[in-house]
C-alpha positions in Angstrom: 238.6 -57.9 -23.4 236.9 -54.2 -24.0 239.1 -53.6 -20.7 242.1 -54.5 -21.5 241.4 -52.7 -25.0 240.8 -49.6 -23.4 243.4 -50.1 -21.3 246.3 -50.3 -24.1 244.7 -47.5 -25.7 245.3 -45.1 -22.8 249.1 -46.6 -22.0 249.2 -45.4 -25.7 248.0 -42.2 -25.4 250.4 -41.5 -22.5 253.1 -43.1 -23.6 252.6 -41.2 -27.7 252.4 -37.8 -25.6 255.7 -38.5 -23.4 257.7 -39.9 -26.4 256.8 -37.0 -28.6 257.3 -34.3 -26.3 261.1 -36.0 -24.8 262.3 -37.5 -28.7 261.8 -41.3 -26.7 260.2 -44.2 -28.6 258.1 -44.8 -25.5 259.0 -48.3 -24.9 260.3 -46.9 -21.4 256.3 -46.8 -20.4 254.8 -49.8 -22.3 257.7 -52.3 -21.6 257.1 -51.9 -17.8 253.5 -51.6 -18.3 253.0 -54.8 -20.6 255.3 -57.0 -18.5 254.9 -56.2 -15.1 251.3 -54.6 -15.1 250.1 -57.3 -17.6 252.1 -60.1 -17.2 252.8 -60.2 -21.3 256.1 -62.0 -22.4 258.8 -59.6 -22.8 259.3 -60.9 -26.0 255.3 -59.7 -27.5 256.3 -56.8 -25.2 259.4 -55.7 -27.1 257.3 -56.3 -30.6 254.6 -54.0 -29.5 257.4 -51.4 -28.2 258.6 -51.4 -31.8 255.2 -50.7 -33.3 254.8 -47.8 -30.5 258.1 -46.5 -32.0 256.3 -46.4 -35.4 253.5 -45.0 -34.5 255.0 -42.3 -32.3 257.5 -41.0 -35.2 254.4 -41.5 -37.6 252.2 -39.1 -35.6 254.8 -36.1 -34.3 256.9 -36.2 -37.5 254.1 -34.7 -39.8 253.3 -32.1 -37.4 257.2 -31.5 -36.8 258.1 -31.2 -40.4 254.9 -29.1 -41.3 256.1 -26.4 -38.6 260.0 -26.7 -39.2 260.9 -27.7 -36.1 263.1 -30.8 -36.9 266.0 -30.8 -38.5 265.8 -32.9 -41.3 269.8 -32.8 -42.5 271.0 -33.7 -39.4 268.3 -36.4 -39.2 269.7 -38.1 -42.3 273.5 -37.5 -41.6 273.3 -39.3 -38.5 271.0 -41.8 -39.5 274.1 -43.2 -41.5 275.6 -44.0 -38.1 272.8 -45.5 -36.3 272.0 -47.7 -39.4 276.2 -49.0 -39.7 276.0 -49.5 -36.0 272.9 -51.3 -35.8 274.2 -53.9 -38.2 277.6 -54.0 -36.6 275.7 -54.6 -33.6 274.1 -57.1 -35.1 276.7 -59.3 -36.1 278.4 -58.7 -33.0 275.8 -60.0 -30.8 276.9 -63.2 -28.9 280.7 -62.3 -29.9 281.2 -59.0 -27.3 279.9 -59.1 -23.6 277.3 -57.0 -23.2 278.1 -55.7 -20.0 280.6 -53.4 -21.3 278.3 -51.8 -23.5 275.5 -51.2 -20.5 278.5 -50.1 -18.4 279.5 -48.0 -21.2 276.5 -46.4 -22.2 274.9 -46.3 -18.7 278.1 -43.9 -17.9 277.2 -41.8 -21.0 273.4 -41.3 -20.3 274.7 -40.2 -16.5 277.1 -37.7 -17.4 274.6 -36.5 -20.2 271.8 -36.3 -17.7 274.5 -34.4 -15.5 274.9 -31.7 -18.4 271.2 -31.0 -18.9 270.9 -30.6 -15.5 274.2 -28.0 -15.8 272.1 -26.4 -18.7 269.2 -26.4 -16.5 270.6 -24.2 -13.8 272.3 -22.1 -16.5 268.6 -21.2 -17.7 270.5 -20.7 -21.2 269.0 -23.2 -24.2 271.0 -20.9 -26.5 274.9 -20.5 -26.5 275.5 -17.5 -28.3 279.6 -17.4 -28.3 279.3 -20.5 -31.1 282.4 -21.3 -33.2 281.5 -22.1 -36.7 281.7 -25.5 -37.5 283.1 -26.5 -41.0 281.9 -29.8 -41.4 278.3 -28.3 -40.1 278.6 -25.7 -42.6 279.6 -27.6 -45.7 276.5 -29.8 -44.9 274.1 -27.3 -44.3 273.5 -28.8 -41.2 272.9 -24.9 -39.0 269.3 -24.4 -39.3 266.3 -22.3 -37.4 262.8 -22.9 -35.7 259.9 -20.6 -34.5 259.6 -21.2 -30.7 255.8 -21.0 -30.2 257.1 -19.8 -26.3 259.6 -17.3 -27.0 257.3 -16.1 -30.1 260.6 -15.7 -32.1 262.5 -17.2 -34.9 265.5 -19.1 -33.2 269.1 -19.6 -35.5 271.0 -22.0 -34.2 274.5 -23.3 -35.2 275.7 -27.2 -35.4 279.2 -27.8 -32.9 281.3 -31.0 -33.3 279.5 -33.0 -35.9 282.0 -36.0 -36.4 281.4 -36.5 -31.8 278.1 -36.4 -32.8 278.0 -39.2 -35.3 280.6 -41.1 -33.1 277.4 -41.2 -30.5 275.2 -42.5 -32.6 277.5 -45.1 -33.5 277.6 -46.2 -30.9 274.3 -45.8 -29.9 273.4 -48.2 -33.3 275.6 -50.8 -31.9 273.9 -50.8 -28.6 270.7 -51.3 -30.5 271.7 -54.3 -32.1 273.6 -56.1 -29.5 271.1 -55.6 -26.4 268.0 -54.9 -28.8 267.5 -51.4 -26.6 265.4 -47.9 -27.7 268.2 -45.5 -28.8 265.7 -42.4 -28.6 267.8 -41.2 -25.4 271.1 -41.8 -27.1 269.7 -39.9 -30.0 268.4 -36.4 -28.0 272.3 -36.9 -26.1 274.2 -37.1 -29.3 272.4 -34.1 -30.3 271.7 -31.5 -27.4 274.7 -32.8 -25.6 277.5 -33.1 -28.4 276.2 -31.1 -31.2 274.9 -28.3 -29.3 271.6 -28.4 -30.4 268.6 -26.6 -28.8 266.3 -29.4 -27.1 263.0 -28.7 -29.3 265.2 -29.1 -32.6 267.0 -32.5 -31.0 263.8 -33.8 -29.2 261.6 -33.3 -32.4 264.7 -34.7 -34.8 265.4 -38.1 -32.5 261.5 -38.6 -33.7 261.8 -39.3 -37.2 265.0 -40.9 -36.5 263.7 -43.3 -34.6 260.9 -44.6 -37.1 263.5 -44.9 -39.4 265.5 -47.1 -37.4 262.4 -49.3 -35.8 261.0 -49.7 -39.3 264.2 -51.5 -40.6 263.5 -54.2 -37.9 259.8 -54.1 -37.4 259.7 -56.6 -39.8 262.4 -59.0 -38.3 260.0 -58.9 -35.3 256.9 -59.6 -37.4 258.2 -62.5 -39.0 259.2 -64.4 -35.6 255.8 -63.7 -34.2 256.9 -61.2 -31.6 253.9 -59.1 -32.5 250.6 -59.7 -31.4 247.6 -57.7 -33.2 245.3 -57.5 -30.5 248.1 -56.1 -28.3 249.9 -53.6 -31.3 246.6 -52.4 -32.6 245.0 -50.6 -29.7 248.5 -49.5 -28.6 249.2 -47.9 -32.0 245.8 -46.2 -31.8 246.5 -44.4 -28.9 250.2 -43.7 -29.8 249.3 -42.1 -32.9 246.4 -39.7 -31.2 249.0 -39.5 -28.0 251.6 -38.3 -30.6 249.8 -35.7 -32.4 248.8 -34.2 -28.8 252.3 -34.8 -28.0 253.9 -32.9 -30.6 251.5 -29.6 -30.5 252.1 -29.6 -26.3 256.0 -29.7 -27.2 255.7 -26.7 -29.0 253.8 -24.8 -26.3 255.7 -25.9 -23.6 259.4 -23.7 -22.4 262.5 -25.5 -23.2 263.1 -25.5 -19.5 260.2 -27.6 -18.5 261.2 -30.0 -21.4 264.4 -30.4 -20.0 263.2 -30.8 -16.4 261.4 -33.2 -17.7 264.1 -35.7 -19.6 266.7 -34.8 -17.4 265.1 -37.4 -14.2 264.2 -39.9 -17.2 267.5 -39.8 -19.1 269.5 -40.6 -15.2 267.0 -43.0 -14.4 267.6 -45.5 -18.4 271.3 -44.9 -17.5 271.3 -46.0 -14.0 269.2 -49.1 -14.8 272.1 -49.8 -17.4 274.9 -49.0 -15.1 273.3 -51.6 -12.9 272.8 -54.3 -15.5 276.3 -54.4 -16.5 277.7 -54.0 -12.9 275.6 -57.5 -11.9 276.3 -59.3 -15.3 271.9 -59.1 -16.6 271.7 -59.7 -20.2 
């Protein structure tokens, strides 16, 4: 039992550290861990990924917001979209095949992957020949961050805000319908569409996501999908993983970030492309 406890704390701690640093909910390490590692039902396993999704927002977003890396506009504009699409989602489940939403959004997370990786060889996390964007502007969406790396305050301009909130649409009604982690759709809808520097995206698609998880945390609780003895030690590492997580973000180049979530972005939209080309719900 103390094993096992110990255990779950460290998956935490890794997983709080990943999902702060890449903007994911970490349920892309403790799904795999708790299921095929631990032989837990993937329905406990999906409750405790929700509470990981919590606990990871709860413990980077204080830190983000204290040093003004998020952007807390954008956060709440696009929050509208994940929120109508989750419920659309929702309603939609059992009506819509699913496979046309993995093959759909498996594409998307590809050909995102395939533009970080452009960026990547580019070496430029600024473009600096930015159009003004009205809808951006009369929502105050442009904002600015101090990057701990460049030792320099960064300005930065929103592009193609209404793209953007198509995205996370979508990515909403994804979540509802196949009951995925939209933390990848979120960073893409951001650093992809909106144009968005990766630090500002990655440390945005945080609070987003404990918005979104705590709207159906208690959906989860209710049927019993969450175990304490699983959630608790998870959660405690998370939230110490997330902290960590959040001050190595800050520290660490843009480039590395990216070289980082480039190989984890292909590989969640490759297992997608595959689940809707052979028909897995």
């Amino acid at each position: 039992m103390i094993v096992t406890t110990l255990l779950l704390i460290g998956v935490g701690l890794f997983a709080g550290i990943a999902g702060a640093i890449l903007g994911l909910g970490g349920g892309i390490i403790i799904t795999p861990v708790l299921t095929l590692a631990m032989g837990l039902d993937i329905k406990y396993a999906i409750g405790a990924s929700i509470i990981a999704v919590i606990a990871t927002s709860s413990g980077s977003t204080i830190a983000y917001l204290r040093d003004e890396v998020l952007n807390l506009r954008v956060a709440m504009f696009l929050e509208i979209a994940t929120t109508i699409g989750g419920i659309a989602g929702a309603l939609l489940t059992g009506i819509l095949d699913p496979k046309w939403l993995y093959l759909l959004f498996g594409a998307l997370l590809v050909f995102s992957g395939w533009n970080m990786w452009r960026k990547l060889r580019r070496g430029q996390e600024i473009v600096s020949d930015v159009k003004p964007d009205r809808l951006a502007t009369k929502l105050k969406l442009n904002s600015s961050y101090y990057d701990k790396v460049e030792m320099k305050q960064i300005d930065y301009q929103v592009e193609r805000v209404p793209q953007g909130f198509l995205v996370m649409l979508g990515a909403g009604l994804a979540s509802g319908m196949l009951g995925i982690g939209s933390g990848a759709f979120k960073v893409t809808a951001m650093d992809t569409f909106m144009k968005m520097p990766l630090k500002p995206s990655s440390a945005t698609s945080n609070l987003m996501m404990g918005v979104t998880a705590a709207a159906s945390a208690t959906v989860y609780f209710f049927n019993g999908s969450i175990l304490p003895n699983i959630a608790v030690p998870l959660a405690l590492g998370i939230l110490v993983g997330a902290v960590l997580g959040s001050r190595i973000m800050q520290v660490l180049p843009a480039r590395v970030i990216r070289m980082i979530f480039v190989p984890v972005i292909l590989l969640i939209g490759l297992q997608m492309l595959y689940k809707g080309i052979m028909g897995v719900n």
